[in-house]
C-alpha positions as CSV (number, residue, x, y, z in Angstrom):
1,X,-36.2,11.3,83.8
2,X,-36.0,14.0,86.3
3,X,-36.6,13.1,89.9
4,X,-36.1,14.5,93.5
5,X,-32.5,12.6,93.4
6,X,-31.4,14.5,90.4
7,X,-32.4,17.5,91.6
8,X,-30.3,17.0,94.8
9,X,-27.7,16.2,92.7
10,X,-27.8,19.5,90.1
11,X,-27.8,21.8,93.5
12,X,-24.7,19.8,94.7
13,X,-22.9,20.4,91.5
14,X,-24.1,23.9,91.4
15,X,-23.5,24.7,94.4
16,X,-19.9,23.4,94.6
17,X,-19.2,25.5,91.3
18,X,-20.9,28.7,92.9
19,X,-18.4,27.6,95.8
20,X,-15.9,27.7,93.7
21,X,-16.6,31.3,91.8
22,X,-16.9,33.0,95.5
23,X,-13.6,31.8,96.3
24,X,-11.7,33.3,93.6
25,X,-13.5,36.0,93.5
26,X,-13.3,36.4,97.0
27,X,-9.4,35.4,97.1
28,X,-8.9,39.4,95.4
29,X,-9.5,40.5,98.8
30,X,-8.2,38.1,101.7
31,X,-6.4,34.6,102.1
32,X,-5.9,35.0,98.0
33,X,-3.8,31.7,97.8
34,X,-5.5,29.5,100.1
35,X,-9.2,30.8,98.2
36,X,-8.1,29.6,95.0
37,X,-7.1,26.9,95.7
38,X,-10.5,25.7,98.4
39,X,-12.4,27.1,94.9
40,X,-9.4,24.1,92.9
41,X,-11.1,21.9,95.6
42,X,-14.8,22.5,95.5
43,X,-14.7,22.1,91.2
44,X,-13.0,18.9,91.3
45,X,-15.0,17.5,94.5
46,X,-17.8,17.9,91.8
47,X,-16.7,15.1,89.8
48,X,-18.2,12.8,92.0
49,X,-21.8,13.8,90.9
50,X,-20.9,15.4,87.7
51,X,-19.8,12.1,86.4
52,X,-23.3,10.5,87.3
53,X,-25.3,13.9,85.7
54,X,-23.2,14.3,82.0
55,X,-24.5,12.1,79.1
56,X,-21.2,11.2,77.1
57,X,-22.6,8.8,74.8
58,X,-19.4,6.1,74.0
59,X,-16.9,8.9,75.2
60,X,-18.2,7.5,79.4
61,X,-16.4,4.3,79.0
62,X,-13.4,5.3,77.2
63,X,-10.3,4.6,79.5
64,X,-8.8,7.9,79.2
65,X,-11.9,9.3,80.3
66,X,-12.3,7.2,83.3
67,X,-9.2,7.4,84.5
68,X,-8.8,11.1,83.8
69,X,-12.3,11.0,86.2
70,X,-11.0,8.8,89.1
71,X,-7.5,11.0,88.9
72,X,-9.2,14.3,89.5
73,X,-11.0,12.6,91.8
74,X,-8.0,11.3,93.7
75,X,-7.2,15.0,93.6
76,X,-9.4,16.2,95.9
77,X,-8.2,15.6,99.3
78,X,-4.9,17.1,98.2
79,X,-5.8,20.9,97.0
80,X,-8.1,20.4,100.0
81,X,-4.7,20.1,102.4
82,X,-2.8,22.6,100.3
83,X,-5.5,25.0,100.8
84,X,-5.2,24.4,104.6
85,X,-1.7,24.8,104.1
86,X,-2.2,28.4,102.9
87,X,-4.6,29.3,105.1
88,X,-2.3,28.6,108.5
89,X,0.7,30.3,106.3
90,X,-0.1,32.5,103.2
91,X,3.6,32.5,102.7
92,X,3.8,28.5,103.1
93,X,6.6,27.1,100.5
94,X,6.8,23.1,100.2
95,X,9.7,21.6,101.3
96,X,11.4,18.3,100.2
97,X,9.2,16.0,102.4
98,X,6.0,17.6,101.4
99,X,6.9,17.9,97.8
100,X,5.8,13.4,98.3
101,X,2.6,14.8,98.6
102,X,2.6,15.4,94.6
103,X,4.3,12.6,93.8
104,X,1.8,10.6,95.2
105,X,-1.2,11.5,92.6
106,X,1.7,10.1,89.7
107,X,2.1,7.4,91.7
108,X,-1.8,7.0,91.4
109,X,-1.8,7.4,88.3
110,X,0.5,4.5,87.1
111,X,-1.9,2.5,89.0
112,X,-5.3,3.8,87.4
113,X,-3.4,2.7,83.7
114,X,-3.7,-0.8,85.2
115,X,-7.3,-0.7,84.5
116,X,-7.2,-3.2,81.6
117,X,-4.5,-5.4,82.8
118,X,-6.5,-6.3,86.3
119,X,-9.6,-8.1,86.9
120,X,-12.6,-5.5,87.7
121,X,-12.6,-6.5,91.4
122,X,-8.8,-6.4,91.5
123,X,-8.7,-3.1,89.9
124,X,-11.8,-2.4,92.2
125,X,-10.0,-2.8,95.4
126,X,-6.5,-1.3,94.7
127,X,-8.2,2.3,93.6
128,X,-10.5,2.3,96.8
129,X,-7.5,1.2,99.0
130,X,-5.3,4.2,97.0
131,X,-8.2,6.7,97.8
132,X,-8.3,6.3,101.2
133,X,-5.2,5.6,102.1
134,X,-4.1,8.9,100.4
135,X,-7.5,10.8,101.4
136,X,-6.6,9.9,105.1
137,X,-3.0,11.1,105.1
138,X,-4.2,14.6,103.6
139,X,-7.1,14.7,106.1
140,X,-4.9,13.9,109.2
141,X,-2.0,16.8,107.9
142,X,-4.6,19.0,107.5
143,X,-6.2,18.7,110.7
144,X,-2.2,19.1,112.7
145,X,-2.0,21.7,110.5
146,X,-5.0,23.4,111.8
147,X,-4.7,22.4,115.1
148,X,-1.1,23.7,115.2
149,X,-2.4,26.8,113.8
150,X,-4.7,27.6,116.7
151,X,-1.9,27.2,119.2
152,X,0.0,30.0,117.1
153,X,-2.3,32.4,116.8
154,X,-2.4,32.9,120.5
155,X,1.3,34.1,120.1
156,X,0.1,36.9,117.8
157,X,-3.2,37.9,118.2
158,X,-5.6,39.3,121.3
159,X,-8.9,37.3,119.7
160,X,-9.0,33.8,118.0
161,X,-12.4,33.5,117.2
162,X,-12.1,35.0,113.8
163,X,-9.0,33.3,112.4
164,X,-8.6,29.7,114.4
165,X,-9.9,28.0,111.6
166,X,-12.3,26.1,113.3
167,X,-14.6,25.5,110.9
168,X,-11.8,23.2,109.0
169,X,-11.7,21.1,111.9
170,X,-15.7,20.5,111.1
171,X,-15.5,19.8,107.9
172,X,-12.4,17.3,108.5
173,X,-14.9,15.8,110.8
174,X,-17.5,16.1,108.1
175,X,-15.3,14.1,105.4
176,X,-14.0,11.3,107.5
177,X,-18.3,10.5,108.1
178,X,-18.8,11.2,104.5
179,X,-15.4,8.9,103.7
180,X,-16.9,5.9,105.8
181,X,-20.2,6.2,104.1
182,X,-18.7,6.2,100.8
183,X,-16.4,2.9,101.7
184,X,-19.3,1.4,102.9
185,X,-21.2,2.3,99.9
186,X,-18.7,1.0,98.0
187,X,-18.0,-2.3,99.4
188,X,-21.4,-3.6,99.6
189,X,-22.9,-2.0,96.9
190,X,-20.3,-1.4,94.0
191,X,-22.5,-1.2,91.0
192,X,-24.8,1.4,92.4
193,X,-24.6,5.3,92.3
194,X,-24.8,7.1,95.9
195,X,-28.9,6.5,96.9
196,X,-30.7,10.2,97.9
197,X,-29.9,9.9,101.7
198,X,-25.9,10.2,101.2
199,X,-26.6,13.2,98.7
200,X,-28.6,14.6,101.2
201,X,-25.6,14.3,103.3
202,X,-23.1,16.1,101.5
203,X,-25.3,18.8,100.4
204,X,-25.5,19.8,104.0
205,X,-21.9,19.3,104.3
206,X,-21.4,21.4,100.9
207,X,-23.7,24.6,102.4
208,X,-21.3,24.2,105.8
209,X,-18.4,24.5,103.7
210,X,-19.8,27.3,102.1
211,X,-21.0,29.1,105.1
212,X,-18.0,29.1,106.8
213,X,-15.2,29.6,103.8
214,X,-17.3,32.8,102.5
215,X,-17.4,34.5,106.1
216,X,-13.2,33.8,106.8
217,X,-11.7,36.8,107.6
218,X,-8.3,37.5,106.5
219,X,-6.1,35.6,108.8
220,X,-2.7,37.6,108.5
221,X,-3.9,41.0,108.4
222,X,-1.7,43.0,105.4
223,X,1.5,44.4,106.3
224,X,2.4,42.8,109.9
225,X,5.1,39.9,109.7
226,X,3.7,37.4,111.0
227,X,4.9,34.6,108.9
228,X,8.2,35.0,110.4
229,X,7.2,35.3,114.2
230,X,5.1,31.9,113.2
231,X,8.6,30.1,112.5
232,X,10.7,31.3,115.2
233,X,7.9,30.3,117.1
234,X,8.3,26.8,115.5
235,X,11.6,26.6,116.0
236,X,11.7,27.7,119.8
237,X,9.1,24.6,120.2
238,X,11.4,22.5,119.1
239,X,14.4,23.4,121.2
240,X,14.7,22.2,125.0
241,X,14.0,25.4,127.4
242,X,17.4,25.0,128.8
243,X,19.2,25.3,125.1
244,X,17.2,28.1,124.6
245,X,19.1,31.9,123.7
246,X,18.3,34.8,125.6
247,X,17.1,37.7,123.8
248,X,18.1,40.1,126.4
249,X,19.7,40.3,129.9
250,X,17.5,40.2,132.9
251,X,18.0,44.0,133.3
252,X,16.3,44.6,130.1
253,X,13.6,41.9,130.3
254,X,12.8,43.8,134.0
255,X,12.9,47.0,132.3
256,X,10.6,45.4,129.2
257,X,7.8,44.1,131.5
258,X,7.9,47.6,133.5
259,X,7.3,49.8,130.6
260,X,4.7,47.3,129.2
261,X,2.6,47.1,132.5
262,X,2.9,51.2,132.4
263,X,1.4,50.8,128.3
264,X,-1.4,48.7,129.8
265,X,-2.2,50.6,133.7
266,X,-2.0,54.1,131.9
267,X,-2.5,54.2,128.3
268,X,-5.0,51.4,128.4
269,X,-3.5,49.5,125.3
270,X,-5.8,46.5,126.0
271,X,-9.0,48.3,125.1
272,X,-8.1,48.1,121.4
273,X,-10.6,45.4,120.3
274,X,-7.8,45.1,117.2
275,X,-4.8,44.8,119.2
276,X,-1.9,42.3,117.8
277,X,1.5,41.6,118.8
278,X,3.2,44.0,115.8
279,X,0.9,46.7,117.0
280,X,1.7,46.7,120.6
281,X,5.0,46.4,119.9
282,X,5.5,49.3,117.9
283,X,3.8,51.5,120.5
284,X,6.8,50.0,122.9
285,X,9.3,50.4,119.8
286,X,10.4,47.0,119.9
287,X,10.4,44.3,117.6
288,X,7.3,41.8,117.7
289,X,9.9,39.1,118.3
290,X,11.4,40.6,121.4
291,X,8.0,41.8,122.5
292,X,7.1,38.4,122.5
293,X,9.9,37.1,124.9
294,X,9.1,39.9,127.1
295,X,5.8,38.2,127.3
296,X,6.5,34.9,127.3
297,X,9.4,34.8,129.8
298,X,8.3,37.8,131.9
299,X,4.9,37.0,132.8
300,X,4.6,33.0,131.7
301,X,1.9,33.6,128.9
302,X,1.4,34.1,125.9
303,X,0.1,37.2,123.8
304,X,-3.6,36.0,124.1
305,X,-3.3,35.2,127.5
306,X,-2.0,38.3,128.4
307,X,-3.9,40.7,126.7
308,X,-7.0,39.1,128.0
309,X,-6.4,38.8,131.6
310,X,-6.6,42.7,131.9
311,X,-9.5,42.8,129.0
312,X,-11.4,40.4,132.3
313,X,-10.3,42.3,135.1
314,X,-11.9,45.2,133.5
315,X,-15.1,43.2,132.8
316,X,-14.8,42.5,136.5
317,X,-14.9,46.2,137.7
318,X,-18.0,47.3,134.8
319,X,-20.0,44.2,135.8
320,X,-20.1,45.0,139.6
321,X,-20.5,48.9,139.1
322,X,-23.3,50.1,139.9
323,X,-23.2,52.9,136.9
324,X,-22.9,49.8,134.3
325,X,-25.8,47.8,135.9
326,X,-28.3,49.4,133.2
327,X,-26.0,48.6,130.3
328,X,-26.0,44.4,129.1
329,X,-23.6,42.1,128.9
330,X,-22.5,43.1,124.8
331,X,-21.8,46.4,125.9
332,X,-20.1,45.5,129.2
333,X,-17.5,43.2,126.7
334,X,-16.7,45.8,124.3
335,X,-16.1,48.7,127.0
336,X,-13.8,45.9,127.9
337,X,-11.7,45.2,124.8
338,X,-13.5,42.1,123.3
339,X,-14.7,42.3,119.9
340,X,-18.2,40.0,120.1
341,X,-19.9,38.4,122.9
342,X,-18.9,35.5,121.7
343,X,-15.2,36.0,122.3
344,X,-16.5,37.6,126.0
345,X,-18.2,35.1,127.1
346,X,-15.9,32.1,126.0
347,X,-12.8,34.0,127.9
348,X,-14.4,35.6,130.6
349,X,-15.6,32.2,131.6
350,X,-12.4,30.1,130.5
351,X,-11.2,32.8,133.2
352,X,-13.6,32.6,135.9
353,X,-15.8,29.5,135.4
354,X,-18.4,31.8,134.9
355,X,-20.3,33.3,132.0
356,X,-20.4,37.2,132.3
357,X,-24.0,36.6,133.1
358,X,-23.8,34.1,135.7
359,X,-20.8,36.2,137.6
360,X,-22.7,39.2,138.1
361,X,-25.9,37.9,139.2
362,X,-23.7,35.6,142.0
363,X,-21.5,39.2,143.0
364,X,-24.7,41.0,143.4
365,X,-26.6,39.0,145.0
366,X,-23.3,38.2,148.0
């Protein structure tokens, strides 16, 4: 019988396979790696309500089809992580310790086989309790992994808005809600499918996944090196200040921050709404990495930091003149260097404790 539930249901599995065809189709052109495998994700997050929608006749309860089932299932949470994985590294190879990571799905497996040895309940619990316990560990890696990521970026790149990976973060978010609903669910009513309020739920959470996934730009842009500058960033993190090597003597680190500050007084390198750390460095002829220490050592910040603090001071000057007065608040941001109001405001004010806005209608009216 179709009802309002089954539709819900049909636009969640259509959706997530539509999901999935825009990410490999869209992995041609950026983040290829970590595209295919959020499109891996979305078809076997499907299984939840493709299960409930195929008519199987006998085939339904044969073991090797349920367990085949609840092991994709058990699947999902880890091509979610390895997809996050790719995305913060599009060079990302798995070492040793993550390599467990794979081995836990076998592991999972051995368990699922149990089906006819355990009692329903036992058997019941133990998957559940697998689940979680694994969904959790991929959730919680993903979201250090994402979090970590946005710390990086700064070291490379002049805006963040674009490529922080954000919108991960709300989906993590997203999942651990929908996880707790489907415990619940679970534990108090076992024999029932999920009722039209929790689909209702994840369809939302399905068109935010799509949203944001579809509009990621590509995070590495092609042909700068910024895999590597990510890992000696790593490594410097973990190595006490005092242990750390000097890329240069003092005389050239002077010398560094002199001809930089002449690159951004004279030649207005800051203006570049594009700018990244390769880039500026190979107006200054200088590898990213030593670029990078002349930065961080010479003036205490980072690339983001840096950049930024002259892209302000310029909105300072254009907001109080009196020649920029008829132009808005966009316009004033990209004469500035920014590359959407958004970035301007969130900067300008992370800066200033005032919104662009806000700061020239306080100047002008002092």
């Amino acid at each position: 019988m179709f009802t309002f539930e089954v539709l819900i249901k049909a636009f969640l599995i259509g959706g997530m396979f539509l999901l999935a065809f825009l990410n490999f189709s869209h992995a041609v052109q950026v983040n290829r790696k970590a595209n295919i495998w959020f499109g891996v994700f979305a078809i076997f997050w499907s299984t939840f309500w493709l299960d409930e929608m195929l008519y199987l006749g006998e085939l339904k309860y044969h073991m090797i089809y349920q367990v085949g089932v609840v092991f994709i299932q058990f699947l999902v949470p880890l091509t979610f992580l390895i997809s996050v994985y790719y995305y913060t590294n599009p060079d990302y190879k798995f070492g040793k310790y993550r390599i467990i990571l794979f081995l836990v799905p076998l592991l999972i497996l051995i368990a699922l086989s149990l089906k006819e040895v355990l009692a329903e309940e036992t058997y019941h619990i133990l998957v559940l309790g697998l689940f979680f316990a694994h969904a959790i560990t991929c959730v919680v890696l993903a979201y250090f992994k994402v979090h970590r990521h946005q710390k990086l970026i700064q070291s490379f790149s002049s805006h963040t808005q674009d490529v922080d990976l954000r919108w991960i973060k709300y989906i993590i978010y997203a999942f651990i809600g929908s996880s707790l609903l489907i415990l619940a669910y679970n534990l108090l009513l076992p024999n029932r499918n999920l009722n039209i309020f929790a689909n209702l739920f994840f369809l939302f959470i399905l068109y935010l996944v799509a949203f944001y996934s579809i509009r990621q730009q590509e995070i590495f842009p092609k042909g700068l090196a910024i895999v590597e500058e990510l890992e000696k960033s790593e490594e410097e993190d973990s190595i006490p200040n005092q242990q750390k090597i000097k890329l240069m003597s003092d005389e050239d680190l002077l010398a560094g921050k002199e001809r930089l500050m002449l690159l951004m007084d004279q030649q207005e390198a800051f203006l570049d709404t594009e700018l990244n750390l390769l880039k500026l460095a190979n107006q200054m002829e200088l590898s990213s990495h030593q670029l990078s220490y002349i930065i961080n050592n010479g003036f205490q910040q980072n690339f983001f930091q840096f950049i930024n603090s002259f892209r302000v001071e310029r909105a300072k000057e254009l907001l109080l003149d009196p020649k920029m007065m008829p132009y808005n608040i966009v316009s004033i941001g990209f004469s500035s260097g920014f590359n959407s109001k958004t970035a301007f405001n969130t900067v300008f004010k992370n800066s200033t404790g005032l919104t662009p806005t806000s700061y020239r209608q306080q100047h002008r009216l002092s």
